[in-house]
MIVEX-544024 format. One line per 2 residues: number of its first residue (from 1); their letters; for each residue x, y, z of N, C-alpha, C. Coordinates in nm, 2 decimals. Layout:
// MIVEX-544024
NUM	A	X/Y/Z/X/Y/Z/X/Y/Z; ...
//
This chain:
// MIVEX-544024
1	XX	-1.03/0.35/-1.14/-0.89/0.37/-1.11/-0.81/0.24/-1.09; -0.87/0.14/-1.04/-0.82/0.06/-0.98/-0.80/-0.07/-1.07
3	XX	-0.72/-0.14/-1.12/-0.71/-0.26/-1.22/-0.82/-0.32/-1.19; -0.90/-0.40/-1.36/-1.01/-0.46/-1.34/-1.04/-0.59/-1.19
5	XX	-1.13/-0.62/-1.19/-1.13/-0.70/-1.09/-1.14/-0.65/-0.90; -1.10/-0.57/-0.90/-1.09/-0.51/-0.77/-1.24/-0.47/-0.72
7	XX	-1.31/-0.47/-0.58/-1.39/-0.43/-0.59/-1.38/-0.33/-0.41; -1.47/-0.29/-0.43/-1.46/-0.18/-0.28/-1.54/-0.33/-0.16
9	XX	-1.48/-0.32/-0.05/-1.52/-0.39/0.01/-1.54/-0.33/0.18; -1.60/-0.36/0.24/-1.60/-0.36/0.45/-1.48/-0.43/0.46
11	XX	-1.43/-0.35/0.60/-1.35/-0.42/0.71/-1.36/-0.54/0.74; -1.51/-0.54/0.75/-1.56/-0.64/0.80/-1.59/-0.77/0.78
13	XX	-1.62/-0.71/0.58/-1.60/-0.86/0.46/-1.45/-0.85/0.43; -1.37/-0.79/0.45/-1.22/-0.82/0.44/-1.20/-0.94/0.54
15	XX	-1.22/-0.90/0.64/-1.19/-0.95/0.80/-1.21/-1.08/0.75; -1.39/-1.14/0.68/-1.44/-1.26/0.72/-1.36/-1.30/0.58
17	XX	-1.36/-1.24/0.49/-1.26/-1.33/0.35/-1.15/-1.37/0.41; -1.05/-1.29/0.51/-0.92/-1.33/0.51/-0.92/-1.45/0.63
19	XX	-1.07/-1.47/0.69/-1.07/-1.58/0.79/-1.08/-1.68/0.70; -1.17/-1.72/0.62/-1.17/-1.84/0.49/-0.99/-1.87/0.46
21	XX	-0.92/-1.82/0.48/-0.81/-1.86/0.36/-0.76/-1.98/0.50; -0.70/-2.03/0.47/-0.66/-2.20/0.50/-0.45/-2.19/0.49
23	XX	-0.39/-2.11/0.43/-0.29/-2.12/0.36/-0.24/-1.96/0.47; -0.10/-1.95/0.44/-0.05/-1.80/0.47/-0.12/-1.77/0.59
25	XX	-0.11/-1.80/0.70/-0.15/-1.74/0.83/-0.04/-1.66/0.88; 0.09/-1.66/0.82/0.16/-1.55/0.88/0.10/-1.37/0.76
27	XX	0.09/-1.39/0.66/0.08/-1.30/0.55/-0.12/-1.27/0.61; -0.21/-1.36/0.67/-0.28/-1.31/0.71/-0.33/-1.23/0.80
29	XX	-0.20/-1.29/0.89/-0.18/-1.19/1.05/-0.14/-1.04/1.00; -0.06/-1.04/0.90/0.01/-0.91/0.86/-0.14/-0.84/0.81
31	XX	-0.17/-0.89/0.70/-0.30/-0.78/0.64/-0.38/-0.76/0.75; -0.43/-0.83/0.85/-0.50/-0.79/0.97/-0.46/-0.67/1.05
33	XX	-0.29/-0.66/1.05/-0.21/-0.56/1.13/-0.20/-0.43/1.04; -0.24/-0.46/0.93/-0.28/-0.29/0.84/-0.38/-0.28/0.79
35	XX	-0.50/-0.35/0.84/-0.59/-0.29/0.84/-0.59/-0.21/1.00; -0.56/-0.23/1.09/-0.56/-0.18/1.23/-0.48/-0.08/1.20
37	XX	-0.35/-0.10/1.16/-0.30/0.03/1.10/-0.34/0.14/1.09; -0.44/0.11/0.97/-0.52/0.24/0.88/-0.61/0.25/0.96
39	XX	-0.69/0.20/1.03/-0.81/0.23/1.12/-0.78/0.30/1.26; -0.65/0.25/1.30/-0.58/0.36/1.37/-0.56/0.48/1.40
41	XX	-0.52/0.52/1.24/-0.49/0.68/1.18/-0.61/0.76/1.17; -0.74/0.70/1.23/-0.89/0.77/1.23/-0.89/0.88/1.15
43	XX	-0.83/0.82/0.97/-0.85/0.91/0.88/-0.99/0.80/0.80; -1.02/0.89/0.71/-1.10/0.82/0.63/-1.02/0.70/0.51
45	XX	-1.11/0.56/0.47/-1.02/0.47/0.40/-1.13/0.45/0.32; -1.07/0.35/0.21/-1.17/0.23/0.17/-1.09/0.15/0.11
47	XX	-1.12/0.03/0.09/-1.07/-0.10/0.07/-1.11/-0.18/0.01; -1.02/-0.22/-0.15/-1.09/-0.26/-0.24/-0.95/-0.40/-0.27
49	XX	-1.02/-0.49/-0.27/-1.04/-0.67/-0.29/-1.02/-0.73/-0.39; -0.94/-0.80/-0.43/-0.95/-0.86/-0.58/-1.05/-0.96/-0.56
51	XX	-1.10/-0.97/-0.64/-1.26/-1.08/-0.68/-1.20/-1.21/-0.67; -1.10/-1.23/-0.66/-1.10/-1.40/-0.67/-0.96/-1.41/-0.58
53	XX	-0.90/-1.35/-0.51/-0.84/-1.34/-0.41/-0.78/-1.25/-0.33; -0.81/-1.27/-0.21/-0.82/-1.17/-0.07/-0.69/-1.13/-0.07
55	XX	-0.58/-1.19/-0.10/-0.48/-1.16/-0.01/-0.41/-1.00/-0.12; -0.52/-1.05/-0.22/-0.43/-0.88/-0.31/-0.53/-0.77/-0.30
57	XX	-0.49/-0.66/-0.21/-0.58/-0.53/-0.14/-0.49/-0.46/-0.17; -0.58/-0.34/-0.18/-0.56/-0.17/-0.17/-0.60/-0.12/-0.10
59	XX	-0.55/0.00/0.03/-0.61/0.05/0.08/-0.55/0.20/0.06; -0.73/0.26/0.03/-0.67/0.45/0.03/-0.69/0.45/0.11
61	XX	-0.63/0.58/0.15/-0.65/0.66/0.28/-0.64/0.83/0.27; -0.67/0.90/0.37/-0.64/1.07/0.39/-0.52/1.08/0.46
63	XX	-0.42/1.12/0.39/-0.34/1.13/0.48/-0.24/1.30/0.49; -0.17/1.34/0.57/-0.13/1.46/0.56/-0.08/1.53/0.43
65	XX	-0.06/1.66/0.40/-0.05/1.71/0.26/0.12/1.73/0.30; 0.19/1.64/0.20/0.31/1.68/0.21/0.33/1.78/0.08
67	XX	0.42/1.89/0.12/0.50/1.99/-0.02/0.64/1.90/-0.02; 0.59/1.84/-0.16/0.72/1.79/-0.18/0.76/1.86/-0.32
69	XX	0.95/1.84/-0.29/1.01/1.88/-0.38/1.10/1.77/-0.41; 1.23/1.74/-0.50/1.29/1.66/-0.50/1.38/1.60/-0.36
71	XX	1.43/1.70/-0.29/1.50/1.65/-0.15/1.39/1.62/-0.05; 1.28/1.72/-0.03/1.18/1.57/0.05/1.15/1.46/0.03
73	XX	1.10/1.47/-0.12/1.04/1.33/-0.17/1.16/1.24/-0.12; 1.27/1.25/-0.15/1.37/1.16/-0.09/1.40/1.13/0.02
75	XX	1.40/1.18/0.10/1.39/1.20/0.24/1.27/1.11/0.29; 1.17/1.12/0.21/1.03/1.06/0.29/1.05/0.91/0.20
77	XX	1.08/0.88/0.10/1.15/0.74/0.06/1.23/0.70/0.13; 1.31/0.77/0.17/1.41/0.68/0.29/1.34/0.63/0.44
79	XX	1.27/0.73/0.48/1.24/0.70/0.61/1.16/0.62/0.60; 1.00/0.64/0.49/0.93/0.52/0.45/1.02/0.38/0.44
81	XX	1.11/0.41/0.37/1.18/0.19/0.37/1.22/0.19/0.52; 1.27/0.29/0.59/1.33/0.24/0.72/1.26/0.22/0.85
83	XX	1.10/0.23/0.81/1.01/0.25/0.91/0.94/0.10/0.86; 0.92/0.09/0.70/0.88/-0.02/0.67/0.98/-0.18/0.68
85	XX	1.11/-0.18/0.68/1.22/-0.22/0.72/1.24/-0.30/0.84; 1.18/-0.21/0.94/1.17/-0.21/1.12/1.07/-0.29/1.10
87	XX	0.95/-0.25/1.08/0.83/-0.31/1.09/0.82/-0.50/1.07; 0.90/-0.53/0.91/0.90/-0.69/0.88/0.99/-0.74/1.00
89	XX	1.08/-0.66/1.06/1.16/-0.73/1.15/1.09/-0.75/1.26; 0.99/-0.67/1.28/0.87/-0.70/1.41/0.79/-0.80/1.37
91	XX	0.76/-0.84/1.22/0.62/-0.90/1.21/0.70/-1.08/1.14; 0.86/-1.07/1.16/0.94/-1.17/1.12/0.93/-1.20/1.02
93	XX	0.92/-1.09/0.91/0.94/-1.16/0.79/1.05/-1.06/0.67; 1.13/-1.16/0.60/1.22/-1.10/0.50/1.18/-0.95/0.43
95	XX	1.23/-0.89/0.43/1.22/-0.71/0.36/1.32/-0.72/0.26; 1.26/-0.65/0.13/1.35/-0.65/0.04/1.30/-0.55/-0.08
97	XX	1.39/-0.39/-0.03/1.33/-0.32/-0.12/1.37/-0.31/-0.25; 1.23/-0.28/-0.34/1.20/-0.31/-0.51/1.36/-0.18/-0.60
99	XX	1.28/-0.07/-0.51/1.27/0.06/-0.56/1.24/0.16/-0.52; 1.27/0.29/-0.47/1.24/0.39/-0.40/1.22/0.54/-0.53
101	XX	1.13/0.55/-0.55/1.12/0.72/-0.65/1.01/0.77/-0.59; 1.03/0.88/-0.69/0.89/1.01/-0.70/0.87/1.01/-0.82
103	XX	0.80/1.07/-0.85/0.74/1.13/-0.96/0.68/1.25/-0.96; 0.65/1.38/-1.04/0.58/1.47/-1.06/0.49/1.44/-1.19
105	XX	0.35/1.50/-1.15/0.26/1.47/-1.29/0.21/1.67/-1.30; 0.16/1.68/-1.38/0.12/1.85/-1.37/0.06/1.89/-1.25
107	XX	-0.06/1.81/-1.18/-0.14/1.88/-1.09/-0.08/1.80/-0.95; 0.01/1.71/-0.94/0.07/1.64/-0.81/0.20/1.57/-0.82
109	XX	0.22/1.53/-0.69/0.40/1.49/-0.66/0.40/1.40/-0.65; 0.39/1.28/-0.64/0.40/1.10/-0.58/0.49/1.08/-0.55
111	XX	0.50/1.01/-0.43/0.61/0.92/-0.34/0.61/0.78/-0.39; 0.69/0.68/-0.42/0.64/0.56/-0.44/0.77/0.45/-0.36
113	XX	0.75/0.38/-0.26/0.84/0.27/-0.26/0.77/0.09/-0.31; 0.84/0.06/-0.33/0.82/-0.08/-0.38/0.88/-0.14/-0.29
115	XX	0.82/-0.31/-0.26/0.91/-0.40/-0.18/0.88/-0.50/-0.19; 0.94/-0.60/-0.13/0.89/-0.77/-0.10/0.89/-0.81/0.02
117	XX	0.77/-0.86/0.09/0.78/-0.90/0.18/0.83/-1.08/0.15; 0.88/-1.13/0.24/0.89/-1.29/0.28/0.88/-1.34/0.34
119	XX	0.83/-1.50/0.35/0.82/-1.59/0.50/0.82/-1.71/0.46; 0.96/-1.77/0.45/0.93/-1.94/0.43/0.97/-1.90/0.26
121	XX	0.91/-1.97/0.18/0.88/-1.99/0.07/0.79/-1.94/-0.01; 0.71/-1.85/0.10/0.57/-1.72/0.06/0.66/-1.59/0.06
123	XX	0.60/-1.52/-0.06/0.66/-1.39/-0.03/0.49/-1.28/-0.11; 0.54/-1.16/-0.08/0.40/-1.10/-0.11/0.47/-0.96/-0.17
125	XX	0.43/-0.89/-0.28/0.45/-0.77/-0.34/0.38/-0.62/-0.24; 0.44/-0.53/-0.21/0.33/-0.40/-0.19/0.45/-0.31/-0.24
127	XX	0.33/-0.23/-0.24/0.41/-0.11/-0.31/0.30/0.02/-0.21; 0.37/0.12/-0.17/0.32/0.23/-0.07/0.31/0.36/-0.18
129	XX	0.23/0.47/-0.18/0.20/0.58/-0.23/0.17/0.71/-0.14; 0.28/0.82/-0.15/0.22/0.91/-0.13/0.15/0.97/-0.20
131	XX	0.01/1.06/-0.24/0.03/1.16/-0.34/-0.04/1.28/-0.28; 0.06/1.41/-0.34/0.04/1.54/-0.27/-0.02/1.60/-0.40
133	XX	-0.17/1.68/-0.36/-0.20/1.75/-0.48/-0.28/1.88/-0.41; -0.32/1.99/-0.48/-0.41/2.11/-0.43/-0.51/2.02/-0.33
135	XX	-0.59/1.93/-0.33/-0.69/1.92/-0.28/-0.63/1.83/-0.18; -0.53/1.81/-0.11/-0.50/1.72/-0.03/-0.38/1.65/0.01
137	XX	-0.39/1.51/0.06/-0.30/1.38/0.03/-0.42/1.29/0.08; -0.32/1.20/-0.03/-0.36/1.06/-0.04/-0.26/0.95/0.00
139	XX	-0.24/0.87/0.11/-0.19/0.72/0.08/-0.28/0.63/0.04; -0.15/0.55/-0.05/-0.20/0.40/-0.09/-0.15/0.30/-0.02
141	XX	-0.15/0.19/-0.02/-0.07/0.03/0.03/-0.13/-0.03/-0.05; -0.05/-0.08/-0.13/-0.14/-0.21/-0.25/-0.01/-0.32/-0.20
143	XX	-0.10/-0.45/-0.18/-0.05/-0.55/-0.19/-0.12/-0.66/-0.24; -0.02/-0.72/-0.32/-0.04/-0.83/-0.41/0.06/-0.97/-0.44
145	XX	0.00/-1.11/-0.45/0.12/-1.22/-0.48/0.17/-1.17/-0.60; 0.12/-1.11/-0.67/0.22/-1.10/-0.83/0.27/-0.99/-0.81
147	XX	0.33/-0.95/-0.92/0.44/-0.83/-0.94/0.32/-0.72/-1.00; 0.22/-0.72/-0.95/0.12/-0.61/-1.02/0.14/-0.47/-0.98
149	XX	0.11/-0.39/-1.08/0.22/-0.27/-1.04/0.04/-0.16/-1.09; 0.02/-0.07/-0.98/-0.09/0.02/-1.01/-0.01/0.14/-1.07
151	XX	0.10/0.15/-1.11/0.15/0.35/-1.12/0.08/0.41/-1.19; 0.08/0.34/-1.31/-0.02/0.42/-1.44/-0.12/0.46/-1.38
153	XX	-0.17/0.36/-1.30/-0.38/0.41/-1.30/-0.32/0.54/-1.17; -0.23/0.53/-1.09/-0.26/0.63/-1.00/-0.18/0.78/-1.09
155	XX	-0.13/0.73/-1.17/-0.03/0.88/-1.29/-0.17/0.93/-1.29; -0.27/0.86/-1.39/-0.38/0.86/-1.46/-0.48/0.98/-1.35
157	XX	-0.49/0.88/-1.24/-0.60/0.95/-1.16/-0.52/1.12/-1.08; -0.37/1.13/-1.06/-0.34/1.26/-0.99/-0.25/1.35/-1.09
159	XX	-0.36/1.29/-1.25/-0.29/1.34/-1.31/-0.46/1.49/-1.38; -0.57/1.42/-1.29/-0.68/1.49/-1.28/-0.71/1.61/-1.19
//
């Protein structure tokens, strides 16, 4: 599913990778505060790593089955940027949203916001996912320093 390179990893080997990095101790405090996040929501996750640097993660998760139609899905885009919004203003860093849509594929609905975080002269890409299908929901949080964009592979996979 996931762009080459990515591998499933522990909390735990997340934890000690993002202790190694030397560089970005504010963008490290942040990934630390969503992994607590997600481990919060005492849903099921997993957590997959780029091979040659920590700071670009994915985390799935279980999360509630939303029925979306076109005026929720929008609805849940807004409140998503204004919750995510609040949040950089807690964690002091620049917010700057990409893009806010949905999508429909035949068997599911996707939520998708894009954004930038910033701090200093560092800034960091994520992009958030809802997807509502028969068998569930799913969030994503993918964050990455490039502009890497997963939609295709997740079209691909809730499009099964």
């Amino acid at each position: 599913m996931l762009t080459k390179g990515y591998e499933k990893t522990s909390p735990e080997e997340f934890k000690a990778r993002l202790d190694s990095l030397q560089d970005s101790p504010k963008f490290k405090k942040i990934a630390l505060e969503e992994l607590k996040k997600i481990e919060n929501k005492n849903v099921d996750f997993q957590l997959f790593v780029d091979e040659r640097n920590v700071e670009n993660y994915v985390f799935i998760y279980a999360c509630d089955y939303y029925q979306l139609d076109e005026h929720r899905a929008a609805t849940v885009v807004e409140a998503l940027s204004r919750q995510l919004k609040d949040e950089a203003l807690s964690q002091d860093v620049r917010y700057k949203r990409i893009h806010g849509r949905f999508f429909f594929t035949p068997t599911s609905k996707i939520v998708k916001l894009k954004y930038l975080k910033g701090y200093k002269m560092e800034k960091k890409y994520q992009a958030e996912y809802i997807v509502a299908s028969r068998s569930g929901g799913i969030g994503l949080l993918i964050s990455n320093l490039e502009n890497v964009d997963f939609e295709n592979s997740i079209k691909r996979l809730a499009s099964k």
